[in-house]
N, C-alpha and C positions, 0 to 999 in steps of 0.2 A: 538934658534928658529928653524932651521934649520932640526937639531936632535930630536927635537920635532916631527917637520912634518913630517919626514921620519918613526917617530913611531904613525904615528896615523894610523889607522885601514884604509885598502882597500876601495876604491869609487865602491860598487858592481854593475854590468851594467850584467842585462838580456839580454838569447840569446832564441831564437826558431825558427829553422831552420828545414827543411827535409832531414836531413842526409841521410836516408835510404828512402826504397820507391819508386814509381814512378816519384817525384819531386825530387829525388836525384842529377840529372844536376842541378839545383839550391841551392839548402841547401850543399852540399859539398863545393866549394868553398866559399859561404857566410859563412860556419863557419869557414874553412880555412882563411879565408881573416882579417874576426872579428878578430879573436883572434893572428893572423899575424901582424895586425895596433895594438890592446894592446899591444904584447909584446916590441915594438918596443915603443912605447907613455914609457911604465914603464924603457925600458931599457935607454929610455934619463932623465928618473927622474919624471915621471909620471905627474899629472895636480896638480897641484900649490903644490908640492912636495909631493902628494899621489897618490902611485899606485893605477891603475883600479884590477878589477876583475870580470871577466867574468865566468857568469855562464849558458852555454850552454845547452840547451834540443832539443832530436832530437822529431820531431812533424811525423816523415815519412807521413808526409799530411795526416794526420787523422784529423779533426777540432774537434772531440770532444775529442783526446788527447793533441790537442793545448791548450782548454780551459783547462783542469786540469791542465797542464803544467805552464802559465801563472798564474794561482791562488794559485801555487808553489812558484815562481817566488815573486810574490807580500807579499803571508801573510809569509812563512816560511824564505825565501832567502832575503827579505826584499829588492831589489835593487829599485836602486832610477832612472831607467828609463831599456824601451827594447827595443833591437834592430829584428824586422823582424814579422810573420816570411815567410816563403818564398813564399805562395800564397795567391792569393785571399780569395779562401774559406776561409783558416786558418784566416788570418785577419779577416774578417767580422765577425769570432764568438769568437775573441779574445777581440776585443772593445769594450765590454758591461762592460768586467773585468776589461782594464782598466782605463775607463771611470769612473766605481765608485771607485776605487781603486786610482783617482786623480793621476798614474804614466803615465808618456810621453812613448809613442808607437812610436818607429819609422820603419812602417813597409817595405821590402824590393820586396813588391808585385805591381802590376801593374792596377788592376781594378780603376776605376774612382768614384766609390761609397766608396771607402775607405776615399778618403777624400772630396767629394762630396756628400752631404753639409759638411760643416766644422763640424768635432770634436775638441772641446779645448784639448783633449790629445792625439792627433792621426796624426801623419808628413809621410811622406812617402820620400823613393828616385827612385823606379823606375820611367820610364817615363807614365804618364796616358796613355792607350788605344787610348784616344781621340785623342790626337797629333799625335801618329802610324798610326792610318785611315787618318788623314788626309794628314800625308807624303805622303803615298801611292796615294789619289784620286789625291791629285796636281801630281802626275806624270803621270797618267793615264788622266788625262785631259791634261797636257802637249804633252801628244803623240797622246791624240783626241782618247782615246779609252772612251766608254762608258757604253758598255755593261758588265755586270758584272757578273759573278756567287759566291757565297760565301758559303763554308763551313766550320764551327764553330764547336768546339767540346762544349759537353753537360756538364760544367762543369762551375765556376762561372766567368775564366776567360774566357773563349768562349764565355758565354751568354755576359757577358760585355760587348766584343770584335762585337761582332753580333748585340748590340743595336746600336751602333755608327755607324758599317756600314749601317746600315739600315736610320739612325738619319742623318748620314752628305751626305749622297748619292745623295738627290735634289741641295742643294747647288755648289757640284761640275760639276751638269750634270750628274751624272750617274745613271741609270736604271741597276737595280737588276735583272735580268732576272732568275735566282734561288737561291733557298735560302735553304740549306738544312744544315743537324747536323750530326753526326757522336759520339758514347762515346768514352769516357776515356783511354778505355780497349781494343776498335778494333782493330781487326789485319786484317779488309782488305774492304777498302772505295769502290772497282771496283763498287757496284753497286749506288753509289751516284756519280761516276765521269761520271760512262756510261750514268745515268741520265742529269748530266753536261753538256757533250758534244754534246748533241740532241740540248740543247739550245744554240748554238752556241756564246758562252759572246766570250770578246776579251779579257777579264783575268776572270782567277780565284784568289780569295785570300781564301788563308785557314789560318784559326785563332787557334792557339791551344799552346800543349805544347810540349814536349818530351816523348813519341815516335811515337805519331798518325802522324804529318806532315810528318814526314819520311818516313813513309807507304801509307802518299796520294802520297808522290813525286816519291816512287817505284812504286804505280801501274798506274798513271799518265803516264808514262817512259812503264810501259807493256803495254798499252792501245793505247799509238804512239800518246796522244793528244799534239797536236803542239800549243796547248794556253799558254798564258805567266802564268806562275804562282808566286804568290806571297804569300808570308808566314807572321805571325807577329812576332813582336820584342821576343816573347816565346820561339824562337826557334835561339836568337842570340849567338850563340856558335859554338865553330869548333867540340862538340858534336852531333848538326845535320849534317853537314857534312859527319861525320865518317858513324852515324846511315844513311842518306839516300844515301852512296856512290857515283856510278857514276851519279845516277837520281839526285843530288843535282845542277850539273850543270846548270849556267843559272835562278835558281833560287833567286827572290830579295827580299829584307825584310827590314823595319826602324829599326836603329839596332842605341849606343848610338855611340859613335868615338873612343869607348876603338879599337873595331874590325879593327879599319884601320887607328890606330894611330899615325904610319909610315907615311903614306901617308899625312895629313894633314899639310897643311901651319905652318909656324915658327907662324904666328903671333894669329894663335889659343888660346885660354885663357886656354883650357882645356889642352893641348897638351905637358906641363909640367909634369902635374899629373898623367897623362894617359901614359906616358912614363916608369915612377919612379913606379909607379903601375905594371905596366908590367914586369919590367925587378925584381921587390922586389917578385912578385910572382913566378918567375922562380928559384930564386935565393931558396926559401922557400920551393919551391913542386915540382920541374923540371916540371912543364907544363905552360902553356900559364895563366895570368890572362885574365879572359872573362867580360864580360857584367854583368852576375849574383854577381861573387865578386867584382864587382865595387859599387851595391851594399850597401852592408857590408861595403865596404871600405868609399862610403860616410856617411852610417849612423854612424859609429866611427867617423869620422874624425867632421862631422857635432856636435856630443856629445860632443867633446873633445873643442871645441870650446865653445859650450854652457855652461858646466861645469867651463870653464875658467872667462868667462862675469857672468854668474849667477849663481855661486857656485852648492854646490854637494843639492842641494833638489829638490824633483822631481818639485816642481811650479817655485822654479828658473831655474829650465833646458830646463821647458815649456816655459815660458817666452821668457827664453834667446835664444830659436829654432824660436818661432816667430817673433822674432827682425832680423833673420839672414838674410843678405842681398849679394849680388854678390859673395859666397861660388862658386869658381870653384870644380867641383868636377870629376870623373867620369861618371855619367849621365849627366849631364849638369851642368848649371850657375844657383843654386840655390838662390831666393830670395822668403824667407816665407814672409807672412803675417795673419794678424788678420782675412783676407777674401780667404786666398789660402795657404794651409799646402801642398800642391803640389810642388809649388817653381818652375815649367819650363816651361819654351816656346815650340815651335815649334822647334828650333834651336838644343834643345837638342838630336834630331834625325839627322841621314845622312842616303840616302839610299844604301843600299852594296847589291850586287850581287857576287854568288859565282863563281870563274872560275879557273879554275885547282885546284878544292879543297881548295881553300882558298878565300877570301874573299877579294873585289876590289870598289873602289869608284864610283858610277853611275853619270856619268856626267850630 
């Protein structure tokens, strides 16, 4: 029986990631990671004695080579579920494919419309936007600040990012006193920060990805604006750091607990994984595992689980994704449901603030 198993043919698991490109902090380690958690799943004897096999496409954040890619993935490569791929955009225009293609998405992007309303084939593991903003306002109403300026870059995680703060803004007490966008591709915000600073808010949050926030926090830093600035979970990497050098100082952001894993109490749930994660990705790439292959690293692990309960078909995988319940993972303590392919709470955020170029627990 045994020998049987071991000769039956590969469980093939789709990938679509931005290796290259502008989204490359993201898609580099997510594909790293992916295929770091396979080799290691196969090297212990695979899921119910068959190897996985992953088959990777770089998307370099084009959505409409996401969508051929995915439609690769599905009619040619025939895998019975995908993991990613690393942005919004990408996802939103990957869904339709495989929606009618009945394969389980699990995507590694962060928009709130990904899984709001629910798709029957469509999970996610980053943490929703919505939780981000709302880390941020509880601390900002914590300190009694009110005033707020916000600039979002022009892109589909920005605009996301930019509905919520606008959406949760009364509830917390906070008044928007500017509200302004910045693209994809800017290399220099001064005249929306100098706009900024007229309106004198008590923070700024800037919403975006890599390498626009790095370029608010440098010319923020040439401008001498002494308002607290805060950034979103897009940009939770010692990546920004590098990219906004000494202007990174002092800036804070909802980020998951990969970034300050160290630091957290023994009796953390996550804090096992987020360990073993870290130290298996240094051991693999000599760099740091971050936020982005965490990930990766939940959407495998989340797989390999569901493949175990509800065998290798994509409606068993679906199935067995929405039965999954208190999943510690890297982003948080996932628990799907028939009403939420999201799977996390507010918990799943901690707030970090950078200081001496590394990243520290805000009390």
């Amino acid at each position: 029986m045994s020998t049987a198993a071991l000769a039956a043919p590969p469980i093939k698991i789709g990938a679509l990631f931005a290796v290259t490109g502008p989204a490359s902090f993201l898609g580099e380690p997510e594909r790293n990671t992916a295929q770091m958690v396979v080799d290691e799943i196969n090297k212990a004897g695979g899921v119910k004695g068959r190897k996985l096999e992953l088959i990777t496409y770089d998307t370099g954040g084009d959505a409409t080579k996401a969508v051929q890619l995915a439609n690769k993935l599905v009619k040619n490569d025939q895998v019975v579920a995908i993991i990613g791929p690393s942005t919004t955009g990408d996802t939103m225009a990957v869904i339709p494919v495989v929606e009618k293609a009945q394969v389980p998405l699990i995507s590694c992007s962060a928009g709130i419309k990904i899984t709001e309303p629910v798709k029957k084939w469509v999970f996610k593991t980053a943490q929703n936007d919505t939780l981000a903003v709302a880390r941020i306002y509880e601390q900002l109403k914590k300190e009694r600040k009110s005033k707020v300026a916000i600039l979002t870059v022009s892109d589909s995680f920005g605009s996301s990012g930019r509905e919520q703060l606008k959406a949760q803004a009364k509830h917390f007490g906070i008044q928007i006193v500017s509200d302004d966008t910045y693209g994809p591709k800017d290399t220099d915000m001064t005249p929306q920060l100098t706009k900024i600073k007229s309106a004198k808010p008590d923070a700024i949050i800037c919403w975006g990805t890599n390498p626009g926030p790095a370029v608010i926090a440098r010319n923020a830093k040439q401008l001498g604006l002494a308002i607290p600035l805060y950034m979103s979970h897009g940009v939770s990497s010692k990546k920004f750091i590098e990219l906004a050098g000494d202007a990174a100082e002092g800036i804070r952001l909802p980020s998951g607990k990969v970034l300050v894993a160290d630091l957290l109490p023994k009796s953390d749930r996550q804090k096992g994984s987020l360990l073993a994660f870290i130290k298996d990705y240094q051991n693999h790439y000599r760099a740091e595992g971050d936020h982005f292959g965490g990930h990766a690293w939940d959407a495998m692990m989340l797989l390999k689980g569901a493949i175990e309960r509800g065998g290798d078909t994509p409606a068993g995988i679906r199935n067995a994704l929405e039965a999954t319940r208190n999943f510690a993972g890297i982003g948080g303590v996932f628990s799907y449901s028939a009403k939420d392919h999201a799977g996390l709470t507010k918990d799943a955020f901690t707030l970090v603030e950078v200081r001496k170029k590394d990243w520290v627990l805000v009390k």
